[in-house]
N, C-alpha and C positions, 0 to 999 in steps of 0.2 A: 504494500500500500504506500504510496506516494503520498509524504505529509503536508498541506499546504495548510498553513497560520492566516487566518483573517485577523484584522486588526482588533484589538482589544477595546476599543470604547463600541463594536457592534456587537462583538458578544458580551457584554453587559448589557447592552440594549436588548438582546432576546432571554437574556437570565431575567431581567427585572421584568420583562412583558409575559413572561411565561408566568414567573413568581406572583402578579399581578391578577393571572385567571383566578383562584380561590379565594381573591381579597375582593375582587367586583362579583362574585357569587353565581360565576359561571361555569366551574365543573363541580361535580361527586366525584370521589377519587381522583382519578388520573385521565379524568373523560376532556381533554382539549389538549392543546402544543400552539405555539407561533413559532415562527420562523423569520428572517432575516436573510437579504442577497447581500452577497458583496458581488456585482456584475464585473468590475475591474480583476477581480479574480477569477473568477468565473466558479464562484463556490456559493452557497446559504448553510446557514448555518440552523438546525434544529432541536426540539427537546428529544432525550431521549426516549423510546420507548417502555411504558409503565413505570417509570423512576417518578416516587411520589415528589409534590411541590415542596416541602418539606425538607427533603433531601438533594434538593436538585442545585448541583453547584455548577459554577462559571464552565468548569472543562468538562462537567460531563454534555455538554454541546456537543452536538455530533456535525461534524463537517461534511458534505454531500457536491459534490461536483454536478454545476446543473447540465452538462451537456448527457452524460449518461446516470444520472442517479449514483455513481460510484462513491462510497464513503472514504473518503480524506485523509479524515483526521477523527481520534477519538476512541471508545475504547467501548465503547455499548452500542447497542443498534437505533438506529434513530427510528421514529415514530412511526406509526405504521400508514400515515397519513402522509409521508414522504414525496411519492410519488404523485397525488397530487397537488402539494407544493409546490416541485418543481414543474409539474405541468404548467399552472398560473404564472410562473416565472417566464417561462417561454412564450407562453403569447400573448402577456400583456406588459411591453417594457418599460411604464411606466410604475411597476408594481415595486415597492422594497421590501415588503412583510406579507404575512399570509400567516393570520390567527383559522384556526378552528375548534368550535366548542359544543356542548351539547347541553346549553344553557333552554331550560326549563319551557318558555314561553316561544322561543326561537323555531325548538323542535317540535314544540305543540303544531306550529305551522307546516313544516316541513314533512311530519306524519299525516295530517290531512290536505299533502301534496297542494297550500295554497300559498299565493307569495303576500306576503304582509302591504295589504292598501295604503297608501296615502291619506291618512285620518285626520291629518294638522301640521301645523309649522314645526311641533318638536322634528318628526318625521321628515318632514321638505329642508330642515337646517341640513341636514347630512346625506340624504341620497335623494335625490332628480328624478322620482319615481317610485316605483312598487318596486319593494325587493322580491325578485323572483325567485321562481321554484323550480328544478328542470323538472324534467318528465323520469319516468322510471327508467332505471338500467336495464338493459335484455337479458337476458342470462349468459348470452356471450359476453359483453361486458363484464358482467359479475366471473364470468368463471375463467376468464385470462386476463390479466392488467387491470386489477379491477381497481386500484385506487388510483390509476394515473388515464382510466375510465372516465372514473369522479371527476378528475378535473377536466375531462374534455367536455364532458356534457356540460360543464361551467360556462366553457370556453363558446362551447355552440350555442347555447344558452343567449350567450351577448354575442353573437355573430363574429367572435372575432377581435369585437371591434376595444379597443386602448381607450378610445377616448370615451364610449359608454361606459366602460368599467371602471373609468376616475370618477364620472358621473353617478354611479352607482355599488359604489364601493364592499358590495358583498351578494351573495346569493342561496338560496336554501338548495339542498341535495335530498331530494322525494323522498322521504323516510329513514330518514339520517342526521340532516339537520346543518347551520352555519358555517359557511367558509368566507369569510372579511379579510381584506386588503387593504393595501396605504402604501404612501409614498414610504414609510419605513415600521419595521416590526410595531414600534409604541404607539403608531399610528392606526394599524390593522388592527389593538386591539379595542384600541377608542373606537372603532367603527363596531366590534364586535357589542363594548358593553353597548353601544348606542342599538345595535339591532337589536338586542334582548329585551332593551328598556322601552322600545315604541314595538313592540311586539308585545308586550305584556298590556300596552295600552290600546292597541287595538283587540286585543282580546275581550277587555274593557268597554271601549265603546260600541263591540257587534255586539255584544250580551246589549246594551239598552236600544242599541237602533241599527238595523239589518243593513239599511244603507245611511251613509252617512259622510256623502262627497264635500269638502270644502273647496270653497273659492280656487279657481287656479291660477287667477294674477294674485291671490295670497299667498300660495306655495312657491309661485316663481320669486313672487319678492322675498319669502325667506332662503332660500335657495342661494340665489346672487347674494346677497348681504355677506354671504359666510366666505362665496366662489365665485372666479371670476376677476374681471380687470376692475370691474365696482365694487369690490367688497371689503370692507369698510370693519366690521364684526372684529372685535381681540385684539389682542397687544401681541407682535410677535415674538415677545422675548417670554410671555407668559406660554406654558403647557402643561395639559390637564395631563390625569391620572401621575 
């Protein structure tokens, strides 16, 4: 194995993003991982497989080379969620993290195969859209390549398309459940707690009203406020979680 070192302040950034899933109350055990690209390297960096939050230190990162999934660097096997990791890496260049979780209200959605509506501005502040849901895997899928499957049906999912998926910074997997992205891992998982948290609230507002479409020059204008050559929202020296 060929050892390649990513630089030390991004793997802290995926130690604290991962350390960070059991504190915003989005795995049971060891149900989620983010990830981190270093593309000048041509490596990402992940949690390891079933190593609790608890125990999870700096080096046991697992180093992944994104052209073949080959591991790097490291000494445990990385997550079994890997390969689609590195699927989202490769087609969408604007991506530097890739959280996934099986946070509570997220998966409620993603088990009755529906993508999370557009309910209000909390929801339009972060994704341009409904978060979607793909369709189910074939059994071919399921039965060869099945997690780097997962990420294609992602990837088919948004056509492909780089700039829908900054737009819409995550997507449900048909009975399975959240995979979130970001310009970098601490990013991915801010989108991730954000999908739990206006998914909890849509869950919310169908139980009192079956439809319940708002304004869409409201969502746009909270939309732009945040993104965009207009947007105005936060200090940039401030960052949350």
């Amino acid at each position: 194995m060929t050892t390649v070192r990513v630089r030390d302040t991004l793997r802290q950034e995926v130690l604290e993003a991962n350390l960070a899933i059991p504190r915003a109350g989005l795995a049971t055990l060891t149900w989620g991982n983010v990830s981190g690209v270093d593309r000048e390297a041509g490596v990402f960096l992940i949690k390891p497989s079933g190593v609790p939050y608890e125990d999870l230190k700096a080096d046991d990162l697992v180093t992944v080379r994104l052209a073949d999934g080959a591991v790097v660097d490291g000494g445990l096997r990385p997550s079994t969620d890997t390969e689609t990791h590195r699927c989202l890496y490769l087609a969408f260049p604007s991506i530097g993290g890739v959280t996934h979780t099986h946070s509570t209200h997220a998966v409620a959605f993603a088990q009755a195969r529906r993508e999370i509506p557009v309910l209000g501005t909390t929801h339009a502040d972060t994704f341009n859209g409904p978060i979607p849901c793909t369709p189910d895997l074939t059994a071919d899928q399921c039965a060869k390549d099945y997690e780097y499957n997962t990420g294609r049906i992602i990837v088919d999912l948004l056509d492909g398309d780089d700039d829908r998926a900054a737009e819409v910074p995550g997507a449900l997997v048909a009975n399975h459940g959240p995979f979130t992205w970001g310009a970098t891992a601490r990013k991915s998982l801010e989108h991730a707690v954000i999908c739990e948290a206006v998914a909890d609230m849509a869950i919310h507002t169908l139980a009192l009203a079956a439809t319940a479409p708002p304004p869409r020059h409201l969502l746009y204008r909270h939309y732009t406020r945040k993104h965009g050559p207009d947007a105005y929202y936060g200090n940039p020296e401030v960052t949350s979680l």
